[in-house]
C-alpha positions in Angstrom: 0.0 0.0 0.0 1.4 3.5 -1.1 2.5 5.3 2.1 -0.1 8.1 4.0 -0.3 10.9 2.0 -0.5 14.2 3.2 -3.1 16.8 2.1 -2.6 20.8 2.6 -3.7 23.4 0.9 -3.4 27.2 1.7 -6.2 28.8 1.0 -8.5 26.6 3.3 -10.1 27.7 6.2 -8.9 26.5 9.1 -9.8 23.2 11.2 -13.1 23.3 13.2 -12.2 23.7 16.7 -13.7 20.4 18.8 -16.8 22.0 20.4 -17.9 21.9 16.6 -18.3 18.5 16.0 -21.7 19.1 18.1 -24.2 20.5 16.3 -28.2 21.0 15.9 -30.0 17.4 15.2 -32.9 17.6 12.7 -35.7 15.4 12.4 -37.1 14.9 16.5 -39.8 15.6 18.7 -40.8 15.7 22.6 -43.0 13.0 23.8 -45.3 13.8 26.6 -43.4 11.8 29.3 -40.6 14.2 28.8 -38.4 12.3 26.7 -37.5 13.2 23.1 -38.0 10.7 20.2 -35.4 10.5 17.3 -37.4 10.5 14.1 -34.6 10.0 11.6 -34.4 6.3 11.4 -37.1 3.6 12.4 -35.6 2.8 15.6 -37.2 6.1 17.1 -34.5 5.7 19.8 -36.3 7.6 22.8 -33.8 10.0 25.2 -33.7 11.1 28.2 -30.9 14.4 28.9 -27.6 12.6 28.2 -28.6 9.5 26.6 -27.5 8.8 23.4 -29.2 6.7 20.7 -28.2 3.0 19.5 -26.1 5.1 16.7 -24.1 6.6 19.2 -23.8 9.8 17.6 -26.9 11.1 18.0 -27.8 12.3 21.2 -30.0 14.5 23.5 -28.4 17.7 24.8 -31.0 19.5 27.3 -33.9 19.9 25.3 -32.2 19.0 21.7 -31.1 16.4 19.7 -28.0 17.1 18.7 -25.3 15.2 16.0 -22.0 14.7 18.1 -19.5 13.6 15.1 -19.8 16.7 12.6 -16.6 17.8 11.4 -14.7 14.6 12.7 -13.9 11.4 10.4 -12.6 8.4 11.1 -10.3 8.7 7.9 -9.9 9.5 4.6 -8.6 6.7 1.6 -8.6 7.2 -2.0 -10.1 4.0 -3.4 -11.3 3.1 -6.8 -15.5 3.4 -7.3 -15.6 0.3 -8.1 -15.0 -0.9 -4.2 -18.0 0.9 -3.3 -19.2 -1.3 -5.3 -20.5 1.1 -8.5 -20.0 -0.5 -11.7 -22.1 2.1 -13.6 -20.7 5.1 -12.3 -17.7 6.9 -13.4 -15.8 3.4 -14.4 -12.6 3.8 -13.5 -12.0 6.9 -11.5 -11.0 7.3 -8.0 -13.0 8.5 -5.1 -12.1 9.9 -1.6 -13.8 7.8 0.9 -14.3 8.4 4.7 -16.9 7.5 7.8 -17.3 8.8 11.0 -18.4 6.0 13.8 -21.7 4.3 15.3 -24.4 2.8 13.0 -28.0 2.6 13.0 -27.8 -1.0 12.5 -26.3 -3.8 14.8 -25.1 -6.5 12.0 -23.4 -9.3 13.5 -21.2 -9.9 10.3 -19.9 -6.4 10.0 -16.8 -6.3 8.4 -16.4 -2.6 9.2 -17.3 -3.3 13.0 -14.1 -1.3 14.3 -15.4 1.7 13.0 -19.3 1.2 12.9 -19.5 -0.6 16.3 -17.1 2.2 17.7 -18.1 3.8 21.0 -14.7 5.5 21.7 -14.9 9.2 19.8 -10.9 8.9 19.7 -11.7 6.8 16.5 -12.5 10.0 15.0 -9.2 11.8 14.7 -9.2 13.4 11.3 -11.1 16.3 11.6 -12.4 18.2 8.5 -15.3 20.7 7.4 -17.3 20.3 4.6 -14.8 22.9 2.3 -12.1 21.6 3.0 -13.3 17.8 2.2 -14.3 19.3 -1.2 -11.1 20.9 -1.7 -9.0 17.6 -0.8 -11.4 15.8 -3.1 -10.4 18.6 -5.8 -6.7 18.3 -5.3 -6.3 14.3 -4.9 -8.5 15.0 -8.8 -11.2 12.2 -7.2 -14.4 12.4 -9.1 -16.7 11.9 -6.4 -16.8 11.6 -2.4 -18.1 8.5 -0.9 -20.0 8.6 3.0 -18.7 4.9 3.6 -17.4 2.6 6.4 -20.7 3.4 8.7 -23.6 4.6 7.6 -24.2 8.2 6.4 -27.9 8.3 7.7 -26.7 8.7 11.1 -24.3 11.7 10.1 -26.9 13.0 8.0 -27.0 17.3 8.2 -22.5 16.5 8.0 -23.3 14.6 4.6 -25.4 17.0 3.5 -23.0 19.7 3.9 -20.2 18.0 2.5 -22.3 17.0 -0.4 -23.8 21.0 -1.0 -19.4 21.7 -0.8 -18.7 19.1 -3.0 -21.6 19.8 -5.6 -20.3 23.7 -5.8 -16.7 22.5 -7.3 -18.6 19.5 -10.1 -17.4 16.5 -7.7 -20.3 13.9 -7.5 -21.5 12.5 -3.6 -22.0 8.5 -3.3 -23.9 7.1 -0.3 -22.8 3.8 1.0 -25.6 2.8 3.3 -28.3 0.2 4.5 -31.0 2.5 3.5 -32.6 2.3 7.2 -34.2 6.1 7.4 -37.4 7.6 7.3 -39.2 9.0 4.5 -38.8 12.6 5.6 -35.2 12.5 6.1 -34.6 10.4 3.5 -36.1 12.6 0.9 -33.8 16.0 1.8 -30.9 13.3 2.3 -30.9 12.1 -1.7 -31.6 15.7 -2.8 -28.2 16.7 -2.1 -26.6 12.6 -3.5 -25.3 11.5 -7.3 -25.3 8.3 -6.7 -25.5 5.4 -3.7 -25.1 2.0 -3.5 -28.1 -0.1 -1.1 -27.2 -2.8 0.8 -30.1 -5.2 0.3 -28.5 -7.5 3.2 -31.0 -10.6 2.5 -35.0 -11.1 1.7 -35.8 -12.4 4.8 -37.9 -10.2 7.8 -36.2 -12.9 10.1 -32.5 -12.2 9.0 -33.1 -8.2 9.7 -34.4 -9.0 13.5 -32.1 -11.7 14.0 -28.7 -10.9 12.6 -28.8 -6.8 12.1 -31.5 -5.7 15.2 -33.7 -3.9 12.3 -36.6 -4.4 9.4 -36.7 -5.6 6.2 -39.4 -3.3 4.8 -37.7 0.2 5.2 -35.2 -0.7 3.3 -37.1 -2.1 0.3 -39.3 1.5 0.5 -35.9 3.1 0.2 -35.2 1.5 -2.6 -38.4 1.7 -4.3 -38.2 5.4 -3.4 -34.7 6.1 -4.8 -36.2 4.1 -8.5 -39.7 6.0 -8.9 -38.9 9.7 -6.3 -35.4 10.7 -7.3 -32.3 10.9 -10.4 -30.1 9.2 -8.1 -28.1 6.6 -9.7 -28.0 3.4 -6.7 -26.7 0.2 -7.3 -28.0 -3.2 -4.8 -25.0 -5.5 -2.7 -25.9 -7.9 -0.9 -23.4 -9.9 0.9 -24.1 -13.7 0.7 -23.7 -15.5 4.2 -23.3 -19.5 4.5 -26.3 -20.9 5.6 -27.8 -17.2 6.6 -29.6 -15.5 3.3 -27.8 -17.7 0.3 -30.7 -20.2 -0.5 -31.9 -20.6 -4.0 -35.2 -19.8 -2.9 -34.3 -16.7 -1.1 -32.1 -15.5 -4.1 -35.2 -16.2 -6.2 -37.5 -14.2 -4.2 -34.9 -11.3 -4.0 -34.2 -11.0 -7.6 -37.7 -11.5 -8.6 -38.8 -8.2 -6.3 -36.0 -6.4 -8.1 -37.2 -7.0 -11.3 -40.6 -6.2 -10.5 -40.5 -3.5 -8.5 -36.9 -1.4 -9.9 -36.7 -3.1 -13.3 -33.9 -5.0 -15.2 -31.6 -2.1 -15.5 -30.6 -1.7 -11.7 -27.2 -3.4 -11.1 -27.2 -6.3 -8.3 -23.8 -7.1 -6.8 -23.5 -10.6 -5.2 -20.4 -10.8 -2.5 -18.6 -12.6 -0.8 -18.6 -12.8 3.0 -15.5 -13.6 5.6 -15.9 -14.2 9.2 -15.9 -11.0 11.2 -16.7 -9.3 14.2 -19.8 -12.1 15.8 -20.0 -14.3 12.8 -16.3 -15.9 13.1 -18.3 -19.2 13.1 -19.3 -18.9 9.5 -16.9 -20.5 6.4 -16.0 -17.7 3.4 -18.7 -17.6 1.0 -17.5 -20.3 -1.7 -17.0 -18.5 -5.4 -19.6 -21.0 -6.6 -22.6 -19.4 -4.5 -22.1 -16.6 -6.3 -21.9 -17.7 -9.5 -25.3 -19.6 -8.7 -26.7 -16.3 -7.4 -25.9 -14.4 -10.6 -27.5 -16.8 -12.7 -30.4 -17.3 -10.9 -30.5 -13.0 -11.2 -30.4 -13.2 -14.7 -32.7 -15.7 -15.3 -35.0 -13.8 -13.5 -34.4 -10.9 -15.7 -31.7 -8.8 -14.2 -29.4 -7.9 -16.9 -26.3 -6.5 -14.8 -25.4 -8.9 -11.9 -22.1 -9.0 -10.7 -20.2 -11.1 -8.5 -17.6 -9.2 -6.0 -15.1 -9.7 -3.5 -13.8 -12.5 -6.0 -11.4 -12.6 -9.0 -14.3 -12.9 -11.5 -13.6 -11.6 -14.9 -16.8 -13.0 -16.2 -18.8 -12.1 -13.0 -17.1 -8.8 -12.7 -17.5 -7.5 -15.7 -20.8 -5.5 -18.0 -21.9 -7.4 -20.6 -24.2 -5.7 -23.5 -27.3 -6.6 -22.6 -28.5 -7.1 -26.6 -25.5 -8.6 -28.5 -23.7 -9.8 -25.3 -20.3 -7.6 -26.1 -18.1 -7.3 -23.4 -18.5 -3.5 -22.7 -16.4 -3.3 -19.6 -13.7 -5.9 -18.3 -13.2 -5.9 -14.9 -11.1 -7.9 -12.9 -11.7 -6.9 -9.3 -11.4 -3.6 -9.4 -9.0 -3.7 -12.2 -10.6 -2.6 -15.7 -9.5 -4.6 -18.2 -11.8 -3.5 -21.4 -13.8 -0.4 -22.1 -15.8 -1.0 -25.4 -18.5 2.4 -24.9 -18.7 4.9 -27.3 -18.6 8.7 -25.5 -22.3 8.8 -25.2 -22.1 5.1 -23.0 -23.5 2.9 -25.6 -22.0 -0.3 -27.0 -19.6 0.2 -30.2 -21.1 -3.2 -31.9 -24.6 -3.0 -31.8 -25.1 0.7 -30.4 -27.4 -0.7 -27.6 -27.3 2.0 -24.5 -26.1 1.0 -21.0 -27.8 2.4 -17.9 -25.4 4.8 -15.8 -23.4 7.6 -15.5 -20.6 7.6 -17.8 -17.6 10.3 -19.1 -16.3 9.7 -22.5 -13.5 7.3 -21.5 -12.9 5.8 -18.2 -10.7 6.8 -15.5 -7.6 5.2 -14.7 -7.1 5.5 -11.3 -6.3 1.5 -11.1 -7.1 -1.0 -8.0 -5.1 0.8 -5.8 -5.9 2.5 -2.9 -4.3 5.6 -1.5 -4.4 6.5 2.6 -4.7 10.4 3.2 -4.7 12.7 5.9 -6.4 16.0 6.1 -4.5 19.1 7.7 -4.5 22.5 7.8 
């Protein structure tokens, strides 16, 4: 890995001081026995003074809800899009990435658990305002910013900003998330995105309770709401777990809903799970589930399913979904062919492909670059 890189530029205000990372909360009310209900997700975590929600990061102050992690990130890396995963957006180019800590979810597989299960605010120790993310985005020449590594619903007024700083210098925003938010929130949230990626962690009501503490319904609303309510380019993961949410008839159910309700042209990515955090019990998802996943998604009608967290040239990659061309190679994150026209159509048969797409690809690579913000 290329050593931490260092990222200063003059003209930038300077850092906030600490007693900024609190801010003003939106989206709460008082109830009547004097406690005050969190509205932004459907936990509608209930606070009394000092008590903090099950995200961590949001908690009452006095009479306020208030966001306790603005400003503050638990690091910055320059990664390729593709490890987001988006396969239809900006091929190629790189993207600066960076989280804060807590999550609205309590998944037992995390694989980011360090920094979404965190309840130590040390973790955050880069500290950076919206500007001067945007600027560092600018001068690292990163297409987009990613909200990644925990879930940008709970940070939600520090996304937004950093999306509204990003959007004033033509650099894109990308939400990683699990989609668990309400529909207020969740509708001035995607205002201000380009593009996200959903995790669709399994079809099953009984895997959300069980395995993440949540519901399986908001999420599908948030999907359904990002294809009908918004121009936000998403993409679906979901992370296949031995003997968890990998059953043909579960994979048949979930594809089936996609192509019903989002249609053929939203892409699916199929990974591949390693023990973690609570779920060290479980083997690696074997390459072959996924292959069986992806072709159960096509034959369902899904024309862009991908296979990840694998070397799969043929799983990886985007296939035309008319005369079959190979449009983009992939090998992880490596791309290995680019066969699009400038307008993002294929060069045999002139059949368009669904995404957002420059005239030729980046060429950031796989690699992935560590950065730290100063003044």
């Amino acid at each position: 890995m290329p050593p931490l890189a260092k990222v200063t530029t003059a003209a930038r205000p300077p850092l906030q001081p600490r007693d900024a990372s609190i801010v003003p909360g939106r989206y709460w009310h008082a109830l009547a026995d004097g406690r005050i209900q969190c509205d932004l997700c459907p936990r509608f975590c209930r606070l009394h003074d000092g008590q903090r929600g099950l995200c961590f990061v949001r908690a009452r102050q006095h009479d306020r809800m208030v966001l306790t992690t603005y400003g503050r990130s638990s690091g910055f890396c320059v990664d390729p899009v593709e490890k987001k995963p988006l396969n239809h957006f900006l091929p190629g180019t790189a993207v600066l990435s960076f989280g804060t800590a807590g999550c609205n979810l309590a998944c037992r597989f995390c694989q980011n658990w360090d920094i979404s299960k965190s309840r130590e605010i040390d973790t955050l120790a880069d500290a950076a305002s919206p500007v001067e993310i945007a600027q560092a985005a600018a001068d690292l020449r990163c297409r987009s910013v990613a909200f990644t590594y925990n879930d940008p619903v709970i940070f939600h007024e520090y996304a937004i900003d950093v999306a509204d700083a990003c959007r004033e210098r033509g650099i894109k925003s990308v939400a990683v998330t699990a989609g668990y938010v309400c529909p207020k929130p969740r509708a001035e949230f995607y205002r201000h995105m380009d593009a996200a990626n959903v995790d669709l962690k399994a079809f099953t009501e009984r895997f959300y309770q069980r395995v993440c503490s949540g519901h399986l319904q908001p999420v599908l609303d948030t999907l359904i709401y990002l294809k009908r309510e918004t121009s936000v380019w998403f993409e679906i993961t979901t992370l296949l777990i031995p003997g968890e949410n990998d059953s043909e008839g579960e994979i048949e159910a979930l594809t089936q809903w996609i192509m019903e309700e989002l249609g053929p042209d939203v892409p699916l990515h199929f990974t591949a799970f390693h023990p973690d955090w609570k779920m060290m019990d479980k083997p690696p998802t074997a390459p072959a589930t996924l292959t069986r996943a992806r072709q159960i998604g096509i034959r369902n009608g899904l024309r862009y399913v991908y296979t990840g967290n694998v070397h799969d040239a043929v799983g990886g990659s985007t296939w035309c979904n008319q005369c079959g061309a190979c449009l983009i190679g992939r090998d992880w994150y490596r791309l290995l062919a680019w066969t699009l026209d400038a307008e993002g159509r294929c060069r045999r048969c002139g059949t368009p492909c669904p995404g957002v797409f420059e005239p030729r690809p980046g060429d950031w690579g796989a690699h992935r670059r560590l950065v730290r913000l100063s003044a």
